[in-house]
Each structure stands twice: as C-alpha cells, then as structure tokens.
C-alpha positions as CSV (number, residue, x, y, z in Angstrom):
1,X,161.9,143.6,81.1
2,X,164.5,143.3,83.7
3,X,167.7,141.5,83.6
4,X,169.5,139.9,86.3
5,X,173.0,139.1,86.5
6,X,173.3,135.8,88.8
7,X,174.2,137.5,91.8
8,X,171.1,139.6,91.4
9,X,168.5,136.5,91.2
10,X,170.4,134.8,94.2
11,X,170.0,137.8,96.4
12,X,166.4,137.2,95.8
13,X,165.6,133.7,95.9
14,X,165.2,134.3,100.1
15,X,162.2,136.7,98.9
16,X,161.2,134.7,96.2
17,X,161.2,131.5,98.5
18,X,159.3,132.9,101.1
19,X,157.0,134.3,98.7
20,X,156.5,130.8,97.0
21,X,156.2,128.9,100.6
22,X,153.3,131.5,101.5
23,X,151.7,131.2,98.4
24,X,151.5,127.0,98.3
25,X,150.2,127.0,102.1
26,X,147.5,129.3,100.3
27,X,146.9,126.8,97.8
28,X,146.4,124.2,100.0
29,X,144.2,125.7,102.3
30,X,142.0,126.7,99.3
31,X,141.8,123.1,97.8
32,X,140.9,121.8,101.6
33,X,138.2,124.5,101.6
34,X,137.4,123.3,97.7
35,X,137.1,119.7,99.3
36,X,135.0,120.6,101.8
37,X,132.9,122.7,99.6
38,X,132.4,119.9,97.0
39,X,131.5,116.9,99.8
40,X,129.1,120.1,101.2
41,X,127.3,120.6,97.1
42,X,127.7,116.4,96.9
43,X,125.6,116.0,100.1
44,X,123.2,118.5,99.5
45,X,122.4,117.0,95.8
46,X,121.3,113.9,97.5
47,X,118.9,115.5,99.8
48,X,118.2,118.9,98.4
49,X,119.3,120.3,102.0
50,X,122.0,122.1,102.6
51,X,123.6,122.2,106.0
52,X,125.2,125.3,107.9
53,X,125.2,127.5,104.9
54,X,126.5,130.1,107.3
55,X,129.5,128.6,107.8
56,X,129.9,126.7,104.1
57,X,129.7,131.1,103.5
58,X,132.7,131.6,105.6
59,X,134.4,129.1,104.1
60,X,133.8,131.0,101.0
61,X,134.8,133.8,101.9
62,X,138.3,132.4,103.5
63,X,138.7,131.2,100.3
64,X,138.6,134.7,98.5
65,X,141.0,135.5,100.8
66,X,143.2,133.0,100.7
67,X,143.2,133.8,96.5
68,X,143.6,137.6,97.0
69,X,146.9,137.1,99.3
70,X,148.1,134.8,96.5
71,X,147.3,137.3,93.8
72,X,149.2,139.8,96.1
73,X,151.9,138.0,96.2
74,X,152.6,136.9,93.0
75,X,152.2,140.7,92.3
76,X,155.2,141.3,94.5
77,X,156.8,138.6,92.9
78,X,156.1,140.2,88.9
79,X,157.5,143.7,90.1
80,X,160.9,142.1,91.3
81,X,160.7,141.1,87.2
82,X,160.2,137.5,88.3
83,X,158.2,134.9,86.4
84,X,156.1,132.6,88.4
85,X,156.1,129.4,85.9
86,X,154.9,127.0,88.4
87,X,153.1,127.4,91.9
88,X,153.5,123.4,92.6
89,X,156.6,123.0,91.7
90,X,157.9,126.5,93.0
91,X,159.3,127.0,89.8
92,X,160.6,130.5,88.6
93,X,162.9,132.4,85.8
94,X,165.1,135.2,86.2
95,X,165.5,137.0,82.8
96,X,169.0,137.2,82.6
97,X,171.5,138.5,79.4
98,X,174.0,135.6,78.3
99,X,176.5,135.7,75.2
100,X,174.2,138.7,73.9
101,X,170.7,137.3,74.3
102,X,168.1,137.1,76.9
103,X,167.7,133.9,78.3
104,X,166.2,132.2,81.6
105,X,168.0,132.2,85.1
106,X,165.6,128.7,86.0
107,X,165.1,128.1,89.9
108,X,162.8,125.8,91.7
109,X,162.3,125.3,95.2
110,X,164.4,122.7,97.2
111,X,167.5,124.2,95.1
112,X,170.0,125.9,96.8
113,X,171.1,128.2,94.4
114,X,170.1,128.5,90.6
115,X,172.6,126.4,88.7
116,X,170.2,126.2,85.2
117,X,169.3,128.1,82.3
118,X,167.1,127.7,79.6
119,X,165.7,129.7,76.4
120,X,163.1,131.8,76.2
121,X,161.3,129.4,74.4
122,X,162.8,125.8,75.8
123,X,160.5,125.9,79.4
124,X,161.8,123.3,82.2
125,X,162.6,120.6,79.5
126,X,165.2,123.0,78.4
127,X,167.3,123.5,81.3
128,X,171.1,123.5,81.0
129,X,173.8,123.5,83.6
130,X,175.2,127.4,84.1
C-alpha cells in the first residue's frame, strides 16, 4: 500500500478530479440508457413486441462501453494507490502515515483541498479536521 504525505495527494486531486468527473458523466449516461432500456422491456411486456431492437442493441452496447471506460478509469485511479469510496459523492482516500499509523487522507469533490482524515476503519462518519 502506498502512502501519501499531504502534498502528494494534493498534487493528484487534478488527476483524481478529472478521473471522477469522467467517470460520473459515464454513470449518467448509463442510467439514461438503463431508463430507456427499462421503458423499451416495460413496453414490450404489454404487447409482446419489441420495437427497433437494432437500436435498443446499440444502446447496449454503448452501455458496455460506457462501463469498460469507467472500469478503466478507476483502474488508473487504484494504481495511483487511490481508493474510490464513492462514485456519487466523488469521494476518495489517500492512505497516508500519521503519529505512526496508517490512516485516511479523505477528499470529495467540490473540496478544494483535502482538509480531513479518518481511520481505517471510521468511513465518512469519521472524518476529522487535519
């Protein structure tokens, strides 16, 4: 596990932020698609017909996409030694070393800089001022 001083995890939140803003636009493209897919299955319960399968397919498969770039990402974001903790919220941890244990660096988007840290153990409800 990697440990970040401060300075470290705020060099990275401009990554980590970008990575995060990419990765919610994903989201919500996939639960518009999701939407559209469940009216689609809804519709097509009522009348046993399906319309345009073709495109309901592409819509699938935009989907998959959409899922493999956020996989990708988030990839990027566990070999930086970050930990994703909350796509919605854009909430993330820095491991981080402080008075001889390992503790959480805590960030979430719309922060400027990380001012919190929690234990290991002590999640979002847990957060204390650095």
């Amino acid at each position: 596990m990697r440990l970040f001083t401060l300075d470290e995890a705020e060099a990275l939140l401009p990554a980590v932020r970008e990575e995060l803003l990419a990765m919610q636009r994903c989201k919500a493209q996939i639960d518009a698609i999701r939407g559209e897919l469940d009216a689609a299955t809804r519709t097509s319960a009522g009348n046993g017909h399906v319309r345009d399968e073709g495109a309901l397919a592409e819509r699938r498969r935009q989907a998959e996409g959409l899922v493999q770039e956020i996989n990708q990402r988030l990839a990027r974001i566990n070999e930086w030694g970050v930990e994703l903790k909350g796509l919605d919220e854009g909430l993330v941890d820095f491991p981080h070393e402080r008075e001889g244990r390992v503790v959480f660096l805590c960030w979430r988007l719309g922060e400027e800089r990380i001012g919190w840290w929690h234990d290991l153990d002590a999640g979002f409800a847990g957060r204390q001022p650095l």
